[in-house]
N, C-alpha and C positions, 0 to 999 in steps of 0.2 A: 504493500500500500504506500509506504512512505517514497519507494521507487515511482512509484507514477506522476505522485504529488509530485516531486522534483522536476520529472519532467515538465509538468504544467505549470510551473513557476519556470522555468527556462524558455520556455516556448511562450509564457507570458512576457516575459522581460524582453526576446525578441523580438514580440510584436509590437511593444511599448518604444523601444529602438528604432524601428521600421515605422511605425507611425509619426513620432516623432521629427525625420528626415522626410519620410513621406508627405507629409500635407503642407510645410514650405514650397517645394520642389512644386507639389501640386499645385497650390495658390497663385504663386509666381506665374506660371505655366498659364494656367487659367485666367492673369490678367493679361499677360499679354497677347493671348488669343483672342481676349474681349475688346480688348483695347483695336488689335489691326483691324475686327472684325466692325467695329465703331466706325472707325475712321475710312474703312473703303466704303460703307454704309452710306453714312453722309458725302462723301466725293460722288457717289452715285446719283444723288438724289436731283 
């Protein structure tokens, strides 16, 4: 039992890791797609 727990606090701290790096990288990402997608918008219009 105490074996699995382990695992699942590693694989939590992991994801806590991964997430952490993750939604920067994604934020960032997602302005400036909203951003070029703004501005070719209005240049169209």
């Amino acid at each position: 039992m105490a074996q699995s727990q382990g695992w699942a606090r590693r694989y939590f701290k992991a994801f806590c890791k991964g997430f952490f790096v993750a939604v920067p990288v994604a934020v960032t990402f997602l302005d400036r797609v909203a951003c070029v997608a703004r501005v070719e918008g209005a240049s169209m219009q």
